[in-house]
N, C-alpha and C positions, 0 to 999 in steps of 0.2 A: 504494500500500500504506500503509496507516494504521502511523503506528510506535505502539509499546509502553512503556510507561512503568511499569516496574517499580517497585513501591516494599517494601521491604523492610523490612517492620514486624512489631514483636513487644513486650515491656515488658525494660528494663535487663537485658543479660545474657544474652540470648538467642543472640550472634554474629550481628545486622542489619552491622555492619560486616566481619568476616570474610566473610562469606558472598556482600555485595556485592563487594569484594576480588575474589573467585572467581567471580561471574560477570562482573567487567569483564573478567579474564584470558582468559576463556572465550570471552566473547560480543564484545568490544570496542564494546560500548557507552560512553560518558559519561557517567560515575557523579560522586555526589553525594555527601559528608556527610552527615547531617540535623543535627548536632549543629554544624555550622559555619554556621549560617545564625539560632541562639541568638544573642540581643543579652545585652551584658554585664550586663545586669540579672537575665535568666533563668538564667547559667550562674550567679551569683554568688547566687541564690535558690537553683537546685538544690542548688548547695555547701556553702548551709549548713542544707540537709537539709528547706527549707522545698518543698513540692509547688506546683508551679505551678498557673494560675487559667486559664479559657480566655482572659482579656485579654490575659494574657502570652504565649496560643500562636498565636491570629491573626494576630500581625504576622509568628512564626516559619513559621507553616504558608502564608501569602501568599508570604514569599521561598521557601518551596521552590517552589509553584505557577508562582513566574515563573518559575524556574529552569528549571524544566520546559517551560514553554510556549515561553520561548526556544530552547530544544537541540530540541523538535518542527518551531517553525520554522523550522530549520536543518539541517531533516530529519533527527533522528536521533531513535532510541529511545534510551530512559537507565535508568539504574539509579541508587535513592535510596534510602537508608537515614530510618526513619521509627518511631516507637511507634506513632502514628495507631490509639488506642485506642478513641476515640470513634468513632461512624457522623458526625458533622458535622464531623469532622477529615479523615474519609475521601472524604467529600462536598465537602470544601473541595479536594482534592488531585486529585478526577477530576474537576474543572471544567474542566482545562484540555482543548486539543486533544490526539486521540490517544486512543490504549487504556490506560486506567490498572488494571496486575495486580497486587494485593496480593499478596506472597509473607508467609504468618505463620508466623514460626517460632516453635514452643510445644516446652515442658518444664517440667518438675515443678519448683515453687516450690523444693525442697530444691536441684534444678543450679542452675537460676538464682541460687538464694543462694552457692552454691560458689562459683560462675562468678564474680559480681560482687566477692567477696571475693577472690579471687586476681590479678583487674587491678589495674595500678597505672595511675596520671595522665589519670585521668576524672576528671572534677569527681562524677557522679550516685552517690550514697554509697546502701549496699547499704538504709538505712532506707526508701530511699521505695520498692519494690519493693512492700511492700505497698499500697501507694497505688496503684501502677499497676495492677496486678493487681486492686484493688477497683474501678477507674474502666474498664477493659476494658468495651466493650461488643462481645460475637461479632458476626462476619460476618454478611451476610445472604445468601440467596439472589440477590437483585438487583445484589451486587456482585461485581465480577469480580473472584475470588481462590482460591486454593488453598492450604495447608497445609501444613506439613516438621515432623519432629520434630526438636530438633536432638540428640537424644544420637550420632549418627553423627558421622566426621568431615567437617569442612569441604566436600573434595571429592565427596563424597554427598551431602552435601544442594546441594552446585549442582547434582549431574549431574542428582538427583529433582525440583529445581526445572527446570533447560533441559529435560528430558522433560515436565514439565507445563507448560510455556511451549509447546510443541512442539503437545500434547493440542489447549489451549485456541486454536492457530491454525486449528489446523481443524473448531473447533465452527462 
């Protein structure tokens, strides 16, 4: 059986970390950060509200890919939190072995900015928001992923995520 490699990408504020939280609980899979695998350069760029460059995110998007492809060869499926905004971020992260499922969670620029504004002790300050939201490039057909809104709470959008996890096993 081929494992799953779930990546949990959306732009700041979306709940990509809650929402992985809930399905490692659920699923007990070997979940991941994305924002722990950021060298101190990039977090200390984000912080001071300056947008990152794709130079700065290859080396980050490389450590998540091995992360992954290790927890594959050690047979497991995982769970990874991720923005993976671009189609060549997305392309860099299903290279590895295994089935890579983008799970995107999408909401209206207006939560998203609530959202971002009421966390405390991130570095990613709510200005870049529109940066991401402009560098978004949509899914394709050819990629394996599905969609959640997240105005529900937490625990719906995993259940509607493991239900479409569930779907896409047996296409």
């Amino acid at each position: 059986m081929t494992n799953v490699h779930l990546v949990v990408m959306g732009v700041a504020g979306c709940g990509k970390s809650a929402v992985a939280r809930e399905l490692h609980d659920r699923l007990g899979w070997p979940m991941a950060e994305g924002d722990d695998f950021h060298s101190p350069a990039n977090i200390a760029k984000m912080s001071a509200g300056e947008p990152l460059v794709d130079a700065d995110r290859w080396p980050w998007l490389d450590a998540i890919a091995d992360w992954t492809a290790a927890q594959d060869a050690a047979g497991s499926s995982t769970i990874v939190t991720c923005s993976a905004l671009r189609r060549s971020y997305r392309d860099r992260l299903r290279a590895t072995p295994g089935r890579t499922v983008f799970l995107h969670l999408v909401g209206s620029a207006e939560l998203l900015t609530e959202r971002i504004g009421a966390r405390t002790g991130h570095f990613m300050p709510a200005s870049l928001l529109t940066s991401q939201l402009d560098t978004f490039e949509p899914l394709q057909a050819d990629e394996d992923w599905f969609a959640v809104n997240i105005e529900p709470p937490v625990a719906a959008i995993a259940a509607a995520a493991i239900a479409e996890l569930g779907r896409l096993s047996r296409d």
